[in-house]
Residue, then its C-alpha position, 0 to 999 in steps of 0.5 A: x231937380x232938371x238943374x241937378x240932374x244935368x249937373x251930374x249927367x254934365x260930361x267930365x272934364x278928362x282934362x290933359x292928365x299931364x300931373x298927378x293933381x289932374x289925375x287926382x282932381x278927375x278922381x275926386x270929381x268922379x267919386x263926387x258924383x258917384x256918391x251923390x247919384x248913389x245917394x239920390x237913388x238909394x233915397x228914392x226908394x226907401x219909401x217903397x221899401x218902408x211900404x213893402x215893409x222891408x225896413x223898420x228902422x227908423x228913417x234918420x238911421x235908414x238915411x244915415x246908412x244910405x249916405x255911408x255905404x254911398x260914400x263906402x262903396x259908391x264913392x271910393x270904388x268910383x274914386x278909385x277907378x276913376x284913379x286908376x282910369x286916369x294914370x292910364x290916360x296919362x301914360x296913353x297920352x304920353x306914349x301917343x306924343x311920343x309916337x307922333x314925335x318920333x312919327x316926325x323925327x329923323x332917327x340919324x340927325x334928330x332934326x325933323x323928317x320930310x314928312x315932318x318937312x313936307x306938313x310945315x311946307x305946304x302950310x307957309x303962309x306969310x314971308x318966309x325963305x326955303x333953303x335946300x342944303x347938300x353936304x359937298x363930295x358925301x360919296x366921297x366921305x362914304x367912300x374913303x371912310x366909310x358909311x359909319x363916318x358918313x352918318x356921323x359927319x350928318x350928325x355933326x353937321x346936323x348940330x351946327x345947323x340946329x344951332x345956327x337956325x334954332x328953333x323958330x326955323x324948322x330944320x329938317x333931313x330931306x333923306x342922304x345928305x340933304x337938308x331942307x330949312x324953312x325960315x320965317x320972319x325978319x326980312x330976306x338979307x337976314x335969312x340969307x345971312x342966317x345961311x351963309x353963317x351955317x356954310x361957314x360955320x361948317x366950313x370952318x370946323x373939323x369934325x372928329x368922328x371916331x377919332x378920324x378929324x373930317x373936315x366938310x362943305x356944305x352949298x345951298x340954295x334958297x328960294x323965297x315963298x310968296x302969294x302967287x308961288x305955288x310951294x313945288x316952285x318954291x322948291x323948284x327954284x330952291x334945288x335949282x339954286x342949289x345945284x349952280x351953286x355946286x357947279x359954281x364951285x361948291x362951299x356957298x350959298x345962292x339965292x334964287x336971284x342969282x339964277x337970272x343971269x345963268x338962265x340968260x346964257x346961251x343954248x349951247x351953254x345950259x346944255x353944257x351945264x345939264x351936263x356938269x349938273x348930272x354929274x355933280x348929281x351923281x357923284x353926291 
């Protein structure tokens, strides 16, 4: 008895409902229970009802009516409650992932958000390279043609580094023209490669968006992760890359190392190049 009555009070697997045979299957265990402890207990208490004298019929045919009208009404009503109890779960579960994709995906580009970017980067763990990206002269695109034509070179470019990158790599729209690319694996002269091929793919394709043929540059700068780097200063030195890289005349690709020889310069020098970044920083 201890062992059947911890079999039906056990919790039920609500499984992941992704398929109707989940559902039907969560329906059927269900009702299985439904009937059986419906059984057990209209059983019970056909003795006392024998005593008070509430039946006469014989037990076999008391026995059989309490099976059937547990399968009846104990079982199907369950079972069919437990169905529709299920589709609900099933399109619940479906609505909640699509939320939490949508929650962590960039409406223009369809790459990932930064806060979809912001979760993954505080949780590299291992060798891996962050690359900070910037379309070249944006304002100058937005204010030639237009935002329209702006959102769609994003889009365009968008594809190119979707495909260049996949889906091992997380892709993601940093906000404007900024992009944020966290690659794993292989070594570092691979990731590298892996970026100078998006510039130059972007470099060299003309890009028709509403019938207007664009034609764009992208710079970046790439910084690596390691044990003793906190993530900001990955970031820090990623963004620093990026902006020499516009000052060393855009439409390339620098990695952290090449910032060495350009802290080495002068006083009077870095000052001068405070000067090129802030501008370079605002005009896009």
């Amino acid at each position: 008895m201890n062992i059947i009555r911890k079999w039906l009070w056990r919790q039920i697997d609500l499984g992941t409902f992704d398929n109707q045979k989940a559902i039907v299957t969560f329906a059927l265990s269900v009702s299985c229970r439904a009937v059986i402890l419906a059984s057990l207990s209209s059983l019970a208490t056909i003795p006392v009802l024998y005593g008070l004298g509430f039946l006469t019929m014989p037990v076999d045919q008391v026995v059989k009516m309490t099976v059937a009208f547990s399968w009846l009404f104990g079982g199907a009503f369950s079972g069919a409650l437990a169905y529709v109890a299920g589709l609900v779960i099933r399109d619940l579960t479906q609505s909640r992932a699509e939320f939490e994709r949508l929650s962590r995906t960039d409406t223009l580009s369809g790459l990932a958000n930064r806060r979809a970017f912001n979760d993954a980067f505080s949780r590299v763990d291992g060798d891996a390279s962050l690359a900070i990206i910037d379309i070249d002269h944006f304002k100058l695109i937005n204010d030639h043609f237009g935002h329209h034509i702006g959102d769609l070179v994003i889009q365009e470019i968008s594809t190119v580094l979707r495909q260049v990158f996949g889906e091992r790599n997380l892709v993601a729209r940093l906000g404007g023209e900024e992009f944020g690319v966290i690659l794993r694996g292989n070594g570092i002269a691979q990731r590298l490669a892996l970026v100078e091929r998006a510039r130059s793919l972007v470099a060299g394709s003309r890009f028709f968006c509403d019938g207007i043929e664009i034609t764009a540059t992208i710079s970046a700068g790439v910084a690596e992760f390691s044990a003793e780097r906190r993530p900001e200063g990955v970031y820090a030195r990623a963004d620093k890359a990026l902006y020499l890289a516009k000052t060393d005349g855009r439409d390339r690709v620098l990695h952290e190392a090449a910032l060495v020889s350009a802290e080495e310069t002068s006083g009077d020098d870095r000052a001068s190049s405070a000067l090129v970044f802030d501008g370079l920083r605002a005009e896009g």
